[in-house]
PDB file as gemmi writes it, atoms N, CA and C in Angstrom:
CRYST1    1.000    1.000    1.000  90.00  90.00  90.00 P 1                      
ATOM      1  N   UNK A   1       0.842  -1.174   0.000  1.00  0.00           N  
ATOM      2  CA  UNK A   1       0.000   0.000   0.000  1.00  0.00           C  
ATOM      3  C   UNK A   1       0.893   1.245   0.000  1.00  0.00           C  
ATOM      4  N   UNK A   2       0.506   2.045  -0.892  1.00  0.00           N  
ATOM      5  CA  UNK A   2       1.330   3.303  -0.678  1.00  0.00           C  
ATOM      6  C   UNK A   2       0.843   4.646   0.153  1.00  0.00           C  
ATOM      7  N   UNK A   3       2.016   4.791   0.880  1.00  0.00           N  
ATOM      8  CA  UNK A   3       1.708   5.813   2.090  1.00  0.00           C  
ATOM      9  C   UNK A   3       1.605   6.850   1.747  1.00  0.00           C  
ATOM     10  N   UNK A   4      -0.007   8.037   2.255  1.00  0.00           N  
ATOM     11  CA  UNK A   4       0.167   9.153   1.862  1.00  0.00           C  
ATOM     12  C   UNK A   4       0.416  10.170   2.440  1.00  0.00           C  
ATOM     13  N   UNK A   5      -0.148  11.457   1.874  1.00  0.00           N  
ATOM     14  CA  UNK A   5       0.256  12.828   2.783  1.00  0.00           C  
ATOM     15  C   UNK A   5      -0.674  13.934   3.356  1.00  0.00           C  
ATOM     16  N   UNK A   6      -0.286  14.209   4.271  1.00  0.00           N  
ATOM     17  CA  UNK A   6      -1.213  14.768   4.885  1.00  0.00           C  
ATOM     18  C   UNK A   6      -0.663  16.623   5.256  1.00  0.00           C  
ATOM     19  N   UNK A   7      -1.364  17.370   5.207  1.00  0.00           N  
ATOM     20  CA  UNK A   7      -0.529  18.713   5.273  1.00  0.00           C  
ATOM     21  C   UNK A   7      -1.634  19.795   6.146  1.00  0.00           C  
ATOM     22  N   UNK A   8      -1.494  20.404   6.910  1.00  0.00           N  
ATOM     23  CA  UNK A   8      -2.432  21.162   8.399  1.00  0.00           C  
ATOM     24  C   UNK A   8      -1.062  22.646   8.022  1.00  0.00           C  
ATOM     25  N   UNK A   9      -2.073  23.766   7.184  1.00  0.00           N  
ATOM     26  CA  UNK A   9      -1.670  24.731   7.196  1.00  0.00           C  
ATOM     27  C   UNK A   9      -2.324  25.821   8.418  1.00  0.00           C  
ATOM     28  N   UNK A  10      -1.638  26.253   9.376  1.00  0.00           N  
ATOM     29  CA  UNK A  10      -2.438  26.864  10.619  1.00  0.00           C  
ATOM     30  C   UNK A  10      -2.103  28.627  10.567  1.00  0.00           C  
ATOM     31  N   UNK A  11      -2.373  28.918  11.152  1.00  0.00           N  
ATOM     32  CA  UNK A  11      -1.975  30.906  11.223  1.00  0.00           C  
ATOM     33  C   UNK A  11      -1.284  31.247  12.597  1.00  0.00           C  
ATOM     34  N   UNK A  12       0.045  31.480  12.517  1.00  0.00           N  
ATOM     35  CA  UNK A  12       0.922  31.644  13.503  1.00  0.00           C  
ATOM     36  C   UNK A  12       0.179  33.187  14.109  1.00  0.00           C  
ATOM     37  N   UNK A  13      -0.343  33.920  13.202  1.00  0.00           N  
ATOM     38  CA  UNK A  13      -0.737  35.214  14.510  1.00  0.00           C  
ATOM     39  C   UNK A  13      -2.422  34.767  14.964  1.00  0.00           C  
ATOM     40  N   UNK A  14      -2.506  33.962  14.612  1.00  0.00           N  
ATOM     41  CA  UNK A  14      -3.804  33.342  15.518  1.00  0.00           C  
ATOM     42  C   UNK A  14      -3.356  32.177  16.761  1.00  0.00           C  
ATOM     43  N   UNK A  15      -2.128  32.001  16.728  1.00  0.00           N  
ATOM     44  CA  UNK A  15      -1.800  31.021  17.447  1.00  0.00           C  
ATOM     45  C   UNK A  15      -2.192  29.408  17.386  1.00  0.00           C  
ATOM     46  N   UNK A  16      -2.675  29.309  16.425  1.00  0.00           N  
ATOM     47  CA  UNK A  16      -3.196  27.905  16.228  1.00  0.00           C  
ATOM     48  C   UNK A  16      -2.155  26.669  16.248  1.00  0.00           C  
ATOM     49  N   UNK A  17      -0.918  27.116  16.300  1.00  0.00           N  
ATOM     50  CA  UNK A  17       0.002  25.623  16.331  1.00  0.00           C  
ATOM     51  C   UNK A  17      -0.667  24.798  17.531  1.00  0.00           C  
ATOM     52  N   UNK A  18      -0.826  24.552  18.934  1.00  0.00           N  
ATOM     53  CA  UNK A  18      -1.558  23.858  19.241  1.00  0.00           C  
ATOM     54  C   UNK A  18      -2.598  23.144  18.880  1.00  0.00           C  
ATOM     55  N   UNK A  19      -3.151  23.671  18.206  1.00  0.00           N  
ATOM     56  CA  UNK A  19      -4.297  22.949  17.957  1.00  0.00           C  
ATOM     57  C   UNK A  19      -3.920  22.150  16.558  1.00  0.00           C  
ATOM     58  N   UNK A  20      -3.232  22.401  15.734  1.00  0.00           N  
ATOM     59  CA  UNK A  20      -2.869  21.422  14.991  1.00  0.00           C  
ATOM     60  C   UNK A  20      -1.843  20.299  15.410  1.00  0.00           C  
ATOM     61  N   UNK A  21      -0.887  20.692  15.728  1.00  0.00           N  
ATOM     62  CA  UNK A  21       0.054  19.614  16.459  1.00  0.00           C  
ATOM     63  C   UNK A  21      -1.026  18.629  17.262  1.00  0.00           C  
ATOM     64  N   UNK A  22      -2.296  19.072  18.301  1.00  0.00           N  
ATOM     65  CA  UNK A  22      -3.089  17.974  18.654  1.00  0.00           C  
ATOM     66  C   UNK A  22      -3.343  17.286  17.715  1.00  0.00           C  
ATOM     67  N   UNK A  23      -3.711  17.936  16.090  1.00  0.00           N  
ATOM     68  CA  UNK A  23      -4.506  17.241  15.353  1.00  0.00           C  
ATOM     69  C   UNK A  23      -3.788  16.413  14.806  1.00  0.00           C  
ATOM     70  N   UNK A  24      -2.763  16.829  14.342  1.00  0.00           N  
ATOM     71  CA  UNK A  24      -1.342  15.917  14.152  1.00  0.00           C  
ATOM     72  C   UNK A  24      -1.153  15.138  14.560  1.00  0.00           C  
ATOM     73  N   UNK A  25      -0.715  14.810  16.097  1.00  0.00           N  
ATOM     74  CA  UNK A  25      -1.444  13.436  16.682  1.00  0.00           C  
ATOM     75  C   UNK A  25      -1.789  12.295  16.970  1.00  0.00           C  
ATOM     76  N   UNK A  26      -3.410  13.476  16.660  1.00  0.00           N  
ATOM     77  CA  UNK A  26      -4.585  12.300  16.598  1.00  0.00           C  
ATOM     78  C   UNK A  26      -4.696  11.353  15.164  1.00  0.00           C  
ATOM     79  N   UNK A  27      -4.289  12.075  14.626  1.00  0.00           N  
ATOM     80  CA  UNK A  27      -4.365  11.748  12.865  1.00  0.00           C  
ATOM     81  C   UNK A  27      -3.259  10.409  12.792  1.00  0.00           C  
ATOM     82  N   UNK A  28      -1.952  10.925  13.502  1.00  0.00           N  
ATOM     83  CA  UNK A  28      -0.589  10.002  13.048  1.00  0.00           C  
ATOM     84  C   UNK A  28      -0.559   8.391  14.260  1.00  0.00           C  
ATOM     85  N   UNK A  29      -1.327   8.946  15.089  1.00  0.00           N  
ATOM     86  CA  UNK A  29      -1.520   7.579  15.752  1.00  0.00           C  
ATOM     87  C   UNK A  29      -2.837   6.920  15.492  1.00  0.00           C  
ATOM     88  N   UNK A  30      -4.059   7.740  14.554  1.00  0.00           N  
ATOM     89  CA  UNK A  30      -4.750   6.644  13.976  1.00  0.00           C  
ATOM     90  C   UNK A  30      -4.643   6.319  12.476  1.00  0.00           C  
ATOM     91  N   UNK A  31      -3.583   6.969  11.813  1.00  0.00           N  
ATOM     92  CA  UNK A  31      -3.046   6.129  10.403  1.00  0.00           C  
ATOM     93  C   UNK A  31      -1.950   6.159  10.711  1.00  0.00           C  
ATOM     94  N   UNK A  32      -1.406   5.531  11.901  1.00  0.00           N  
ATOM     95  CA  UNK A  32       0.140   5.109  11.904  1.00  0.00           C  
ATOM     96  C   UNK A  32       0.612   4.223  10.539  1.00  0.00           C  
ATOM     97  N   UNK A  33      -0.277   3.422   9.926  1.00  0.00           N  
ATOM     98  CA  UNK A  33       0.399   2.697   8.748  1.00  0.00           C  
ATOM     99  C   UNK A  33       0.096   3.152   7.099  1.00  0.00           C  
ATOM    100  N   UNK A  34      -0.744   4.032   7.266  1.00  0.00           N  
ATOM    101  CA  UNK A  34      -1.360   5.169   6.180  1.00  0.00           C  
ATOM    102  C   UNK A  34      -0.717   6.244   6.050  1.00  0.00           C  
ATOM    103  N   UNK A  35       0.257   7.172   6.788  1.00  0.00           N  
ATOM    104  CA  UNK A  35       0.428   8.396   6.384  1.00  0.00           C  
ATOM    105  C   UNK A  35       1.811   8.091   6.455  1.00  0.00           C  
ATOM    106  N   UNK A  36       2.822   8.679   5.546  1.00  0.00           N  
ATOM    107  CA  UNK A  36       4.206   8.654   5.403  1.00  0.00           C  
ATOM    108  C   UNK A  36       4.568  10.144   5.810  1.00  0.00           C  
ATOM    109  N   UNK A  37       4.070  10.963   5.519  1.00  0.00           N  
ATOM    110  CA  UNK A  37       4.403  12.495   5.871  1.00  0.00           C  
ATOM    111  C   UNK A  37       3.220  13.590   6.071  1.00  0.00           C  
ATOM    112  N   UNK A  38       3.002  13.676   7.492  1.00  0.00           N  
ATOM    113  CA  UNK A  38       2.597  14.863   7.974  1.00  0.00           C  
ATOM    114  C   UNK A  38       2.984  16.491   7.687  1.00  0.00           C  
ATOM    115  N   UNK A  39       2.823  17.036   7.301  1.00  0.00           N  
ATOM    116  CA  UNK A  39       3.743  18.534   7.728  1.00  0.00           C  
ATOM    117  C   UNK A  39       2.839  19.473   8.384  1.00  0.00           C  
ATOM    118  N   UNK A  40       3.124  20.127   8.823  1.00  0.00           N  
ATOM    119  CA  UNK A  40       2.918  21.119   9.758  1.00  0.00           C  
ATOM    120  C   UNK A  40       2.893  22.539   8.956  1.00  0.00           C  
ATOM    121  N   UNK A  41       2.755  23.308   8.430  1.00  0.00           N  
ATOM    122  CA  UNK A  41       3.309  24.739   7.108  1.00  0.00           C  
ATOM    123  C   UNK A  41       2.153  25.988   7.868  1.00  0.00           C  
ATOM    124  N   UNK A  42       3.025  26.618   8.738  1.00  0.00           N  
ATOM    125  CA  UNK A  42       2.924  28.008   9.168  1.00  0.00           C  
ATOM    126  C   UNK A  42       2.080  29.297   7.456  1.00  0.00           C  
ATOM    127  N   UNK A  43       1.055  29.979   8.468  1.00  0.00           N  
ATOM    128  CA  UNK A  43       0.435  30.629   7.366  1.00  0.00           C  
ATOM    129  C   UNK A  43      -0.022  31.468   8.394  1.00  0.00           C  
ATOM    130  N   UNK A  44      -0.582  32.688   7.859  1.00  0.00           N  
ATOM    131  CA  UNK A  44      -1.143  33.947   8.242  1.00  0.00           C  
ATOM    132  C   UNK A  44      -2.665  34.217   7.646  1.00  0.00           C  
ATOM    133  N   UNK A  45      -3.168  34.950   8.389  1.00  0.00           N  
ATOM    134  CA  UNK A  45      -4.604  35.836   7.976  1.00  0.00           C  
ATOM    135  C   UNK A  45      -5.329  34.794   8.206  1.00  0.00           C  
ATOM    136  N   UNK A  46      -5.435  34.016   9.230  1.00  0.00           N  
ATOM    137  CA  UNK A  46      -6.326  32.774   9.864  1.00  0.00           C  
ATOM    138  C   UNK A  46      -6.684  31.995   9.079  1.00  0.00           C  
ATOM    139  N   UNK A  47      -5.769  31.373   8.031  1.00  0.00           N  
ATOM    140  CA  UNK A  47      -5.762  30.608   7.625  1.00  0.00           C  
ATOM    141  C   UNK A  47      -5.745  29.365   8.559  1.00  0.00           C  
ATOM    142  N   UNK A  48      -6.164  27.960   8.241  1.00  0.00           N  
ATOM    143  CA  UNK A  48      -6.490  26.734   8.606  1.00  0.00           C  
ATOM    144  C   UNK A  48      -7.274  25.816   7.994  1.00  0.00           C  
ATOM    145  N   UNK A  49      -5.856  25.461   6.644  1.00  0.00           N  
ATOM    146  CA  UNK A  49      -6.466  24.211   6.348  1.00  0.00           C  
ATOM    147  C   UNK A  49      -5.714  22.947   6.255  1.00  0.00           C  
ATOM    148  N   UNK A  50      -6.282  22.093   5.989  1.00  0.00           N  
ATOM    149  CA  UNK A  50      -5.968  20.127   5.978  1.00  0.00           C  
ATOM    150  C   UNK A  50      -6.051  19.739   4.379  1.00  0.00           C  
ATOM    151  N   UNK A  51      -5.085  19.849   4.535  1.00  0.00           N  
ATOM    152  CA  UNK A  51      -5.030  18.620   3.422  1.00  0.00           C  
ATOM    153  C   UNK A  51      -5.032  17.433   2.806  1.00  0.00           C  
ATOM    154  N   UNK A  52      -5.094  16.187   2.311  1.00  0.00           N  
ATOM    155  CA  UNK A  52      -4.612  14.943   2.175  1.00  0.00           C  
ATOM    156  C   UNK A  52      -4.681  14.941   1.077  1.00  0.00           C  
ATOM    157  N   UNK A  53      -3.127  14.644   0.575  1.00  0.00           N  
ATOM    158  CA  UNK A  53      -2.450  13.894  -0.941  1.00  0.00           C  
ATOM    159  C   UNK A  53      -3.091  15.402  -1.695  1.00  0.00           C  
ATOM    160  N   UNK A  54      -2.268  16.405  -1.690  1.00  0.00           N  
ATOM    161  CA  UNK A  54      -2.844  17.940  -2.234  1.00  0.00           C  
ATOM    162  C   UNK A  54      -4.114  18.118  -2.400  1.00  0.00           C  
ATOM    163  N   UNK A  55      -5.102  17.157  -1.536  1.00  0.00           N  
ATOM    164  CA  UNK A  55      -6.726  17.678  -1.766  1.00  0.00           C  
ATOM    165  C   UNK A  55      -7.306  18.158  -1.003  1.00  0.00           C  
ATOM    166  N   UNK A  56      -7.649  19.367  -0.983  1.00  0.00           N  
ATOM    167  CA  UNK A  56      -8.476  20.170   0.521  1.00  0.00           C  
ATOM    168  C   UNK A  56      -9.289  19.366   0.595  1.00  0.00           C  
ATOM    169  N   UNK A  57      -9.418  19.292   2.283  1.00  0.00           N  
ATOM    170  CA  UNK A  57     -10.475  18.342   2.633  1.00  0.00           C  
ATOM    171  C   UNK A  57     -11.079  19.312   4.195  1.00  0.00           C  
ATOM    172  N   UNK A  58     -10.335  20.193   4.397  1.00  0.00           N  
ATOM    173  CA  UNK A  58     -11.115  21.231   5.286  1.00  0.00           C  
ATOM    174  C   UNK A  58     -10.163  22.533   5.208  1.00  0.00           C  
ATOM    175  N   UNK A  59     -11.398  23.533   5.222  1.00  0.00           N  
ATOM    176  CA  UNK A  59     -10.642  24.944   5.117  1.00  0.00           C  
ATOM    177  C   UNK A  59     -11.561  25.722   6.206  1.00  0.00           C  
ATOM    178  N   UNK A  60     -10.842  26.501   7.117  1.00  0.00           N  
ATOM    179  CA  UNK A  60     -11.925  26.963   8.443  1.00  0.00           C  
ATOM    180  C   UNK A  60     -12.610  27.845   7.760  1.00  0.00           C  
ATOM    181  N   UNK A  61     -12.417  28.755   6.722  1.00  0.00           N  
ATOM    182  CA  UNK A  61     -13.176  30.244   6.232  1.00  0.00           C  
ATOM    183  C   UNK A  61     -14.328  29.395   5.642  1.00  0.00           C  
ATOM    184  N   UNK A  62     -13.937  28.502   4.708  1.00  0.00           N  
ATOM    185  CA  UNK A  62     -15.165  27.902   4.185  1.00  0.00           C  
ATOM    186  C   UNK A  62     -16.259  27.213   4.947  1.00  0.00           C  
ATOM    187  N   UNK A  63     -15.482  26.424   5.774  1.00  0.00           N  
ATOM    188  CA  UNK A  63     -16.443  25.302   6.968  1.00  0.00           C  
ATOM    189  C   UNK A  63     -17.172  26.067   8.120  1.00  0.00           C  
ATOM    190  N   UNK A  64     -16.613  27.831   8.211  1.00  0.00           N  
ATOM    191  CA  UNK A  64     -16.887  28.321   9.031  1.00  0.00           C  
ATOM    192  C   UNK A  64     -16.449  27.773  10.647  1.00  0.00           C  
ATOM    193  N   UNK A  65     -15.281  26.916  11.040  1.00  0.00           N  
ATOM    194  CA  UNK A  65     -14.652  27.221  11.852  1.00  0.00           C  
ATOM    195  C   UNK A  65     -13.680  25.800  12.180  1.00  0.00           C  
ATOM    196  N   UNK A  66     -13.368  24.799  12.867  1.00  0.00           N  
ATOM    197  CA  UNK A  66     -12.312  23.741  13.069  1.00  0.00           C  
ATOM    198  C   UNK A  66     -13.322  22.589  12.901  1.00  0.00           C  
ATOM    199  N   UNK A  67     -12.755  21.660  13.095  1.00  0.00           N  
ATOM    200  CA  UNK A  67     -13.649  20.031  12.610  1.00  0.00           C  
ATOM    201  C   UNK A  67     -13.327  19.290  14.134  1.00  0.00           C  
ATOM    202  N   UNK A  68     -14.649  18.316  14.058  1.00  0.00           N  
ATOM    203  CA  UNK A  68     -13.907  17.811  15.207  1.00  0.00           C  
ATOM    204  C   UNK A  68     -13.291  16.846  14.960  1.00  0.00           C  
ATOM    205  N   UNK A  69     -12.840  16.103  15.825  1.00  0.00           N  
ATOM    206  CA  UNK A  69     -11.683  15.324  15.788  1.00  0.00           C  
ATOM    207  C   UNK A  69     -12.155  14.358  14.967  1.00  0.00           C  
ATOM    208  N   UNK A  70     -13.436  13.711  15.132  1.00  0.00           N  
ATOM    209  CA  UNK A  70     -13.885  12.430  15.033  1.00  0.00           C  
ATOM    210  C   UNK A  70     -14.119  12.508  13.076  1.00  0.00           C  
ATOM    211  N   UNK A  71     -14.953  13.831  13.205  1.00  0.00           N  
ATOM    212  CA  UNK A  71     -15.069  14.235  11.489  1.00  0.00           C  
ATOM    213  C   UNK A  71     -13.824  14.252  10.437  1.00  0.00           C  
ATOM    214  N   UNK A  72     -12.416  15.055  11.349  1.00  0.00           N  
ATOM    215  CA  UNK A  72     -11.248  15.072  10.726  1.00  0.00           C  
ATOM    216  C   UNK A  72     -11.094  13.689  10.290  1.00  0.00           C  
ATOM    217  N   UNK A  73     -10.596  12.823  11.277  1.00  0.00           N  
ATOM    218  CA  UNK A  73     -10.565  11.377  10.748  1.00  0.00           C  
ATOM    219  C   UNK A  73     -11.192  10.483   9.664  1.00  0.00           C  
ATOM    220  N   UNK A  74     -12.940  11.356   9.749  1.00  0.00           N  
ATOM    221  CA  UNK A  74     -13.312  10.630   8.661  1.00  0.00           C  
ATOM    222  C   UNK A  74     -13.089  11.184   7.104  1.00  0.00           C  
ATOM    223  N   UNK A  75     -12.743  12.088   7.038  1.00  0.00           N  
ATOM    224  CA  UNK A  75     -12.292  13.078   5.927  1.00  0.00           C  
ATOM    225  C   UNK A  75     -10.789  12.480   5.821  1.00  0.00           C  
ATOM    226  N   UNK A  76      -9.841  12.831   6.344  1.00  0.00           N  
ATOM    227  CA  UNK A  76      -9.036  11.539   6.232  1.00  0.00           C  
ATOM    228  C   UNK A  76      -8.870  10.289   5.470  1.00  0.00           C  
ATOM    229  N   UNK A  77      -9.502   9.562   6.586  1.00  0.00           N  
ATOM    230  CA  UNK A  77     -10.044   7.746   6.258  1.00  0.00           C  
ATOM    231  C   UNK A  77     -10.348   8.160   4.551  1.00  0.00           C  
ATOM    232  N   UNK A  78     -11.345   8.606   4.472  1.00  0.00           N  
ATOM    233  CA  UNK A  78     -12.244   8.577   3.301  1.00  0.00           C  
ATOM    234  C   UNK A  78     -11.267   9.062   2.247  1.00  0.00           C  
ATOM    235  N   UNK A  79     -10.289  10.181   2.196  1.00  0.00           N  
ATOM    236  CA  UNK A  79      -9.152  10.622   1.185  1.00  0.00           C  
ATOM    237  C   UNK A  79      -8.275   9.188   0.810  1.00  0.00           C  
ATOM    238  N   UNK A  80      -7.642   8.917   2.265  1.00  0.00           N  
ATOM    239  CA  UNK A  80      -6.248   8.229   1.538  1.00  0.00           C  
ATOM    240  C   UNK A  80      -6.556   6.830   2.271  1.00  0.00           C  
ATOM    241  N   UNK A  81      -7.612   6.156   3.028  1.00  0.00           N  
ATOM    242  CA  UNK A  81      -7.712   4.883   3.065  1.00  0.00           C  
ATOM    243  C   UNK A  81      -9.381   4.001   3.508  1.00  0.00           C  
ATOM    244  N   UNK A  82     -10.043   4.796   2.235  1.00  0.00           N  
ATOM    245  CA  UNK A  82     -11.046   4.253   2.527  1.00  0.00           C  
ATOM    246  C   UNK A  82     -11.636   3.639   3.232  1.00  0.00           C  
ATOM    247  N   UNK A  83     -11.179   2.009   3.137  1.00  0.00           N  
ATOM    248  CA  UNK A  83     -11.945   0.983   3.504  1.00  0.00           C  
ATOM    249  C   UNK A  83     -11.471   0.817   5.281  1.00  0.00           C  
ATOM    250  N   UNK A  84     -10.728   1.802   5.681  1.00  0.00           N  
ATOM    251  CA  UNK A  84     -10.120   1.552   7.135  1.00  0.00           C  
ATOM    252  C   UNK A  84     -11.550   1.722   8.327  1.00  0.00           C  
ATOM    253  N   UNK A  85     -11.253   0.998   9.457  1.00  0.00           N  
ATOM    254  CA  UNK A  85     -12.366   0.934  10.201  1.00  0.00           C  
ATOM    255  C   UNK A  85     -11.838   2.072  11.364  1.00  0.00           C  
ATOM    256  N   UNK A  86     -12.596   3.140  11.532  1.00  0.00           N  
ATOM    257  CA  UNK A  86     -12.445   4.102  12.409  1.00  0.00           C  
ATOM    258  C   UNK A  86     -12.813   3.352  13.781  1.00  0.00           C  
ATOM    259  N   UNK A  87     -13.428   2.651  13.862  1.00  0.00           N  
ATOM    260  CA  UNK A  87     -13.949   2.185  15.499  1.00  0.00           C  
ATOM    261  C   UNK A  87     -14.235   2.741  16.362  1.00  0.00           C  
ATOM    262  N   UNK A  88     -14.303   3.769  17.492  1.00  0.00           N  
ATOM    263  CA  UNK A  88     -15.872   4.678  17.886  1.00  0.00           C  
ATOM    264  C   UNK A  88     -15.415   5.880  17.631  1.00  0.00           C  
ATOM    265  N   UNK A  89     -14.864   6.455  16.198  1.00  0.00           N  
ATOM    266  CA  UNK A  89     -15.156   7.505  15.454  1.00  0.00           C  
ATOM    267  C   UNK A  89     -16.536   7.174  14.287  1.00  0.00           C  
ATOM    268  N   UNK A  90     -16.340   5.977  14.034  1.00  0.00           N  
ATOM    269  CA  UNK A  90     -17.091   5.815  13.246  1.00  0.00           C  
ATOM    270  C   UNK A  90     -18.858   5.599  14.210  1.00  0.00           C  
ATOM    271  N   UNK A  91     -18.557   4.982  15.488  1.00  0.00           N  
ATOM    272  CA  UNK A  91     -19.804   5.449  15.878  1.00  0.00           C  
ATOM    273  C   UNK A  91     -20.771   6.091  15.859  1.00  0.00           C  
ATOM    274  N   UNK A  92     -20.710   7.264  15.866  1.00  0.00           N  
ATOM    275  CA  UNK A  92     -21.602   8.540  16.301  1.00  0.00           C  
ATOM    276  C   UNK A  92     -22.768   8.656  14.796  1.00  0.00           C  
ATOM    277  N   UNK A  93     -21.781   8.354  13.975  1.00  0.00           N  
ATOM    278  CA  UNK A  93     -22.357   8.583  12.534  1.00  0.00           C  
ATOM    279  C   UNK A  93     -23.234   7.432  12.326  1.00  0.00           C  
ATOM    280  N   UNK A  94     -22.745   5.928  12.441  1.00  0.00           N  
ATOM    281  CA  UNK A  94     -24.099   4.595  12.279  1.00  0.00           C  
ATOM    282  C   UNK A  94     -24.907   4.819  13.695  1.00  0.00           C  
ATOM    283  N   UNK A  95     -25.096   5.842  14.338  1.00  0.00           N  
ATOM    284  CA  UNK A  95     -25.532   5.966  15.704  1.00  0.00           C  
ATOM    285  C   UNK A  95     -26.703   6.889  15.210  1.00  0.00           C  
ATOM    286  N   UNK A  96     -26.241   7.239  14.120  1.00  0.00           N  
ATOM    287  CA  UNK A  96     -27.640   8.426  13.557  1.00  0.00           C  
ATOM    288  C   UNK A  96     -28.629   7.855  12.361  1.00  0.00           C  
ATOM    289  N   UNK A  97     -27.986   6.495  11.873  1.00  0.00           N  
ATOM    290  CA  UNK A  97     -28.913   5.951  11.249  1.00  0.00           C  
ATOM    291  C   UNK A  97     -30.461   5.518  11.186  1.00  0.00           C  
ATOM    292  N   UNK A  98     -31.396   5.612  10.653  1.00  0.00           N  
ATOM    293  CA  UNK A  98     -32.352   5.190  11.108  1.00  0.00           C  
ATOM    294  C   UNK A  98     -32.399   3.589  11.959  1.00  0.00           C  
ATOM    295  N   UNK A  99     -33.096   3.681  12.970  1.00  0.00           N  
ATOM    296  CA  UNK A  99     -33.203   1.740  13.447  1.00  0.00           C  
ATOM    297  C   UNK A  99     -31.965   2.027  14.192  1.00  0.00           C  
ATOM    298  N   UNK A 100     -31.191   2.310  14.454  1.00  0.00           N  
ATOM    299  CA  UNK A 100     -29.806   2.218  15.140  1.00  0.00           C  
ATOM    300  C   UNK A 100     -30.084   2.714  16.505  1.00  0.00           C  
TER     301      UNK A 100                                                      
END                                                                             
């Protein structure tokens, strides 16, 4: 399987490195065998977005503000390894199914 990439552009005068480095993470210890390179890439004017394999997959101006953890993952999962089983990320979501 080939390992992909993942890229969390944050806004140093908003202070957001925390909060990506969490997301960083959460991300690299649940595709420890999926992601080959994380980066981290400092940006301004509150910028904050995620990438995987050069495809926006969240931008805060657009989404109107951060993702949660559980959503990041599935945006993730769903980019660079589909068929992977989130296990109680994936909860919440078959938790809203009808009958469930």
């Amino acid at each position: 399987m080939e390992k992909q990439r993942v890229e969390i552009t944050y806004c140093t005068q908003c202070r957001w490195l925390l909060r990506a480095v969490w997301m960083t993470q959460e991300l690299l210890i649940t595709f420890d065998q999926e992601i080959s390179s994380l980066t981290l890439k400092p940006g301004t004017g509150g910028v904050f977005e995620i990438r995987a394999n050069d495809e926006l997959i969240w931008d805060r101006k657009a989404q109107g503000g951060f993702p949660e953890i559980s959503e990041l993952k599935q945006l993730v999962r769903d980019q660079i390894a589909p068929g992977k089983d989130l296990g109680h990320s994936d909860k919440k979501e078959r938790s809203d199914l009808p009958g469930q």
